[in-house]
C-alpha positions in Angstrom: -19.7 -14.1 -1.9 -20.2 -14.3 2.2 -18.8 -12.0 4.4 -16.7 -14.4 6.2 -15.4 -15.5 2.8 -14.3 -12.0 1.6 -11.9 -12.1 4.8 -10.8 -15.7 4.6 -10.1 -14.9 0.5 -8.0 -11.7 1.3 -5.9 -13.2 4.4 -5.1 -16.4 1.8 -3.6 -14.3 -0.7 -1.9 -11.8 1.5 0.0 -14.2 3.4 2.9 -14.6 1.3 3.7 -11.4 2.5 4.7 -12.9 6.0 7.9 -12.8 6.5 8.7 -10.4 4.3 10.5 -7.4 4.4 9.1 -3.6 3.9 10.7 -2.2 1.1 9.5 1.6 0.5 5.9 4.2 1.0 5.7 5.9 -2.0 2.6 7.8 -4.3 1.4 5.6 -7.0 -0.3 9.0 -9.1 -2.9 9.7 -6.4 -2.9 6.3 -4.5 -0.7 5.0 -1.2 1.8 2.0 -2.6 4.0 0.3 -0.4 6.7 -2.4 -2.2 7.6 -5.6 -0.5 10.0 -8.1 -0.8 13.2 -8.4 -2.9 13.8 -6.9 -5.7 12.6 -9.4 -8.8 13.0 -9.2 -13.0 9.7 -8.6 -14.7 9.8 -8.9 -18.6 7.0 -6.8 -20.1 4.2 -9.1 -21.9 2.3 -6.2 -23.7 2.7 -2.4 -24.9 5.6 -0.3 -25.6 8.0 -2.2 -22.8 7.0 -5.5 -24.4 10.1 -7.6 -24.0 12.3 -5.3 -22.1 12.8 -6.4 -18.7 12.3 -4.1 -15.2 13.4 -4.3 -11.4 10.6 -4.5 -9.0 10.3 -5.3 -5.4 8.5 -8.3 -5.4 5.1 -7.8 -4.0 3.3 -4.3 -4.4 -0.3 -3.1 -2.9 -2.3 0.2 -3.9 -4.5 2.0 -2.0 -7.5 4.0 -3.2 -9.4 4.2 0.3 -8.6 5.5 3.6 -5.5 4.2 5.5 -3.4 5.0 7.8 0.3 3.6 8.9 0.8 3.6 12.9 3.7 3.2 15.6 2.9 2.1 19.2 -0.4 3.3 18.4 -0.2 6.2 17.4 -0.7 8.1 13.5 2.8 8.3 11.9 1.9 8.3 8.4 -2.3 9.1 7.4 -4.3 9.6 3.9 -4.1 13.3 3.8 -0.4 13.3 4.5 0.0 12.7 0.6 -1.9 15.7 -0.2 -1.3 18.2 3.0 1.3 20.9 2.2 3.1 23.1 4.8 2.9 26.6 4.0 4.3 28.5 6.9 2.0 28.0 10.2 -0.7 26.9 7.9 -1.4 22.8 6.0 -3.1 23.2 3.1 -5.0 20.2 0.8 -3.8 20.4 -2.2 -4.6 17.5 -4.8 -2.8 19.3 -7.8 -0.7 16.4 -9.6 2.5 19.3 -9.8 2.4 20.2 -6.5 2.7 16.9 -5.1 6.8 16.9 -4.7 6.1 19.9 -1.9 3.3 17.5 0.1 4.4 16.7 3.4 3.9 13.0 2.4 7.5 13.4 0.7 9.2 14.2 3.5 7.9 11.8 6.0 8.3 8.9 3.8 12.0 9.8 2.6 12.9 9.2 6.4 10.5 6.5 7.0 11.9 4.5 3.7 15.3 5.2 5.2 14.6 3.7 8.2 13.0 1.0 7.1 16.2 0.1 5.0 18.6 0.3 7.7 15.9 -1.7 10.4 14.7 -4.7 7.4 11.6 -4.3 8.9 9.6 -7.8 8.1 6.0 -8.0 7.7 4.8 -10.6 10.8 1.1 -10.9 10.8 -2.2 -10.4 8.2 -5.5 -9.6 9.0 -8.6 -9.1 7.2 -12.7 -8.3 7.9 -15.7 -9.1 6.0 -15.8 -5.8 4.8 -12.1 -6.0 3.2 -10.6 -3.9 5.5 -6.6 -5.0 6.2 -4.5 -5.0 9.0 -0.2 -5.6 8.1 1.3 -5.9 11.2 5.1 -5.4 11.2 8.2 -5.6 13.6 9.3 -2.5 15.6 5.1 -2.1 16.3 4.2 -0.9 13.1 1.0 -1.6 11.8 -0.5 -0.5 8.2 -4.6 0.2 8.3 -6.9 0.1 5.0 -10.5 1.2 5.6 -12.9 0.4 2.6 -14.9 3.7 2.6 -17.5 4.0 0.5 -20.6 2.2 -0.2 -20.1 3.1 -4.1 -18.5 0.3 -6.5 -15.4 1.6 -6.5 -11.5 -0.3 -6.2 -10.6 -0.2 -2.6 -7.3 -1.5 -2.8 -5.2 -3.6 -4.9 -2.3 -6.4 -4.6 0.2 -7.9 -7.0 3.2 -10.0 -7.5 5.9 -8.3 -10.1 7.2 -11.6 -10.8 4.4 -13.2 -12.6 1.3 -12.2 -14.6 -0.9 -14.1 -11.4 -3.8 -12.4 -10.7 -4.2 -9.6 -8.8 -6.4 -9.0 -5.6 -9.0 -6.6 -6.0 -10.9 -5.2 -3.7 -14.0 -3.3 -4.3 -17.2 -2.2 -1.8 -20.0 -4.6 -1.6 -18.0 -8.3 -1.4 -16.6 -7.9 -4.8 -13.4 -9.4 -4.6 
């Protein structure tokens, strides 16, 4: 696939999401999710849920790679904020699925999420690059950054609808999309 492809592909797909409201940053095991959209009924196709019926916001996206969520230019929210833990004067890494309640990722995000309810912060602008980096602009000058980074074969990032089976958008190194 060409370069300029990969970014025309990605900026088609993500579009829905203008217009769009912010719903909540969470952890999705060891990835960055963010949820968008109203909340929609999904009725479980397959596996031990098949046939029961769940509440999702509408649109999610995952986020293996490097990202980083930014006000008036400046870091708010960053990668290792889901795995840096305050311990006194001192952030440690830690990547320990049970520790990851005391990260200080929590605690940034319970506000963020909180303000982002009250605000109905809307999602007002997509952009991609031939590499499949993202760009989500938002109102109040927020702006969400994914950085594919590795040259490895490995997911990048991933987005999804949870009202239909529709394919998701997958994003791997080396155009494979």
């Amino acid at each position: 696939m060409s370069n300029n492809r990969v970014k025309e592909l990605i900026e088609d797909k993500m579009k829905v999401l203008i217009g769009e409201r912010v719903r909540q940053f969470r952890r999705a095991a060891l990835m960055f999710g963010v949820d968008f959209g109203e909340d929609v009924e999904y009725k479980h196709m397959a596996g031990p849920r098949r046939g029961k019926v769940s509440i999702f916001p509408k649109f999610a996206l995952h986020i293996h790679s490097s990202w980083r969520l930014l006000k008036e230019g400046k870091i708010y929210l960053g990668q290792n904020d889901l795995f840096n833990h305050m311990d006194g004067n001192f952030k440690l890494y830690i990547d320990d699925e049970e520790s990851n309640h005391d990260v200080e990722f929590v605690r940034i995000t319970e506000k963020l999420n909180e303000l982002f309810e009250l605000e109905s912060v809307v999602v007002t602008r997509i952009e991609a690059n031939e590499l499949g980096d993202l760009r989500v602009y938002m109102e109040k000058d927020y702006r969400l950054e994914l950085f594919v980074d590795s040259n490895e074969n490995n997911e990048s990032w991933r987005f999804f609808r949870n009202d239909d089976d529709s394919e998701y958008l997958v994003v791997f190194e080396e155009d494979e999309i």
